[in-house]
C-alpha positions in Angstrom: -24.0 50.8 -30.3 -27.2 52.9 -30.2 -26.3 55.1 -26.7 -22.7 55.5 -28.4 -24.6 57.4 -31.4 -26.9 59.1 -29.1 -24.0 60.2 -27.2 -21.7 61.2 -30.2 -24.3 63.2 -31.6 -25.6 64.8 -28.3 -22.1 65.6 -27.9 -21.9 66.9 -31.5 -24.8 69.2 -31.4 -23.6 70.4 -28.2 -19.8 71.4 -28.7 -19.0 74.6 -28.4 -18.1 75.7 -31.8 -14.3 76.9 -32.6 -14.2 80.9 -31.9 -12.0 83.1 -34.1 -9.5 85.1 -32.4 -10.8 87.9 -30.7 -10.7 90.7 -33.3 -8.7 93.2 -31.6 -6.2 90.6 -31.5 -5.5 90.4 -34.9 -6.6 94.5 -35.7 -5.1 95.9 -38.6 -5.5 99.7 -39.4 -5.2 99.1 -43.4 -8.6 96.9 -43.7 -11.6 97.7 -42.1 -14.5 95.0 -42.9 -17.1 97.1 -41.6 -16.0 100.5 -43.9 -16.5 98.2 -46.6 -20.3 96.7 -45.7 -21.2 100.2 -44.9 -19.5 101.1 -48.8 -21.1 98.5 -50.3 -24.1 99.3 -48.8 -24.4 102.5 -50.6 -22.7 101.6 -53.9 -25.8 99.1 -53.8 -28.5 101.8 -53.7 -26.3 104.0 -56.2 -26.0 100.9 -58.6 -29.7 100.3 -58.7 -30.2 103.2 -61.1 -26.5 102.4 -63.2 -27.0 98.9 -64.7 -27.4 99.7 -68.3 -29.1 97.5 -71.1 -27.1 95.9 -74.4 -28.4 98.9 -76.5 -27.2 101.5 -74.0 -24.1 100.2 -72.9 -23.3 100.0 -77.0 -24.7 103.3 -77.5 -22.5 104.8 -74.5 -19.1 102.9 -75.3 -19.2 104.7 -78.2 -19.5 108.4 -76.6 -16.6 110.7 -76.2 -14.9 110.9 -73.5 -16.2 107.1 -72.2 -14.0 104.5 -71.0 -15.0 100.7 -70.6 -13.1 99.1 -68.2 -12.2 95.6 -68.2 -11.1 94.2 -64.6 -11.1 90.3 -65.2 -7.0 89.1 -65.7 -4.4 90.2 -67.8 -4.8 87.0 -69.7 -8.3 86.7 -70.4 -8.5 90.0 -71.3 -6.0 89.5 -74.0 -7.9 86.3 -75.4 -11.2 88.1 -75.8 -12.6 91.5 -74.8 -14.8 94.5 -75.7 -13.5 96.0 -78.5 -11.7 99.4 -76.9 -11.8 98.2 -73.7 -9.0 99.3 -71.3 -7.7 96.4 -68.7 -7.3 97.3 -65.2 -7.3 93.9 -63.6 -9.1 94.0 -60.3 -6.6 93.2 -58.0 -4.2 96.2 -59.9 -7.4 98.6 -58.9 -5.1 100.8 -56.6 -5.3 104.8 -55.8 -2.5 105.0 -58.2 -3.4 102.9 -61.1 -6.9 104.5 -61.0 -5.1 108.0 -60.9 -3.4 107.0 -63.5 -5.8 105.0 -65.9 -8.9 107.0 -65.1 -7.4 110.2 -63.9 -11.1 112.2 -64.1 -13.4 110.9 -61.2 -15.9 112.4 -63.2 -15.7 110.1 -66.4 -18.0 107.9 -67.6 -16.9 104.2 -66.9 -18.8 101.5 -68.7 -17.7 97.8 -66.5 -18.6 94.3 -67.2 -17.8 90.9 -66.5 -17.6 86.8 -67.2 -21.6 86.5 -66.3 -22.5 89.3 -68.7 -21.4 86.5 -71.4 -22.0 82.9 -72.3 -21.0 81.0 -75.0 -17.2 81.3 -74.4 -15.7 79.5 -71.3 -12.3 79.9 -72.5 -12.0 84.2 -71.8 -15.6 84.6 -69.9 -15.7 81.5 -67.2 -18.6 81.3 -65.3 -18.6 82.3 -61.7 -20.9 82.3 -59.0 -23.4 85.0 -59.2 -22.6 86.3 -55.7 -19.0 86.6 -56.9 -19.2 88.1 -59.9 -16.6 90.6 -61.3 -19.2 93.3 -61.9 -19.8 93.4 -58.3 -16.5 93.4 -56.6 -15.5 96.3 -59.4 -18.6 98.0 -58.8 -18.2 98.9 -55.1 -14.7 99.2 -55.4 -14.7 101.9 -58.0 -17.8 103.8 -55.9 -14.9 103.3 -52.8 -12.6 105.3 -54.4 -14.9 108.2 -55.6 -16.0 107.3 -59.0 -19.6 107.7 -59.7 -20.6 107.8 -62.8 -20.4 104.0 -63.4 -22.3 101.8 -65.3 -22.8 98.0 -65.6 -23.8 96.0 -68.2 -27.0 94.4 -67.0 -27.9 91.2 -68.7 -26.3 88.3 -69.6 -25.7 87.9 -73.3 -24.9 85.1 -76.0 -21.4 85.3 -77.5 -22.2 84.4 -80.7 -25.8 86.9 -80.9 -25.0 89.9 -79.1 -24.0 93.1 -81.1 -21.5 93.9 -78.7 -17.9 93.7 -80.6 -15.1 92.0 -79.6 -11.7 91.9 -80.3 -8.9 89.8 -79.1 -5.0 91.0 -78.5 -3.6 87.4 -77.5 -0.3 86.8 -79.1 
């Protein structure tokens, strides 16, 4: 029973592990993984100095000419939100809904996300922290040319913050 083990897990530790297909196999002109580490990459540096406190993000929303965006889903969006927010769900972030929405690279966009907020699961579910909303919509808005983002920074209590909110759920 013992050399059975030893041999199951000698064998284990020593089996090749399963390969992907070779990439060029399975090439596809319209994603490029390493265009987007070498994006993210920079929108990381250019984020450092754009993450914005609860006072400044308030204080901005409120400036002409500034647009908080607000890319979690349709439906969450609708149950609880920023009040003035715009919703551009992430996965609608296209060339054309951007030209459209936000027309002026230039503008000032003010983003946030589910871990900027606790003390409502129901609209602002937890994620994990690696996967948060803020992040994807970060580098994807620096992809397509808009810099003058901002993030909200810190994570705030629902029911203390002085950020508004509003709700448009039917």
């Amino acid at each position: 029973m013992r050399t059975h083990l030893a041999v199951a897990l000698i064998l284990l530790g020593c089996a090749a592990p399963a390969r992907a297909a070779d990439s060029t196999s399975v090439a596809n002109p319209a994603i490029d993984m390493e265009g987007y580490l070498r994006v993210s990459a920079g929108a990381a540096a250019h984020r450092a100095s754009h993450r914005v406190t609860e006072a400044e993000f308030i204080r901005m929303s409120h400036e002409p000419g500034t647009v908080v965006l607000d890319a979690r889903s349709r439906a969450k969006y609708d149950e609880l939100h920023v009040k003035g927010a715009i919703n551009l769900s992430f996965p609608d972030l296209t060339i054309e809904s951007l030209k459209r929405v936000i027309p002026d690279p230039g503008t000032r966009i003010l983003i946030y996300c589910n871990n900027n907020f606790r003390g409502a699961e129901g609209p602002f579910p937890r994620k994990l922290i690696t996967a948060s909303l803020n992040l994807s919509t970060y580098i994807a808005l620096y992809d397509y040319g808009y810099r003058n983002v901002y993030e909200l920074g810190p994570l705030l209590d629902i029911g203390t913050t002085a950020i508004e909110f509003e709700s448009t759920k039917r």
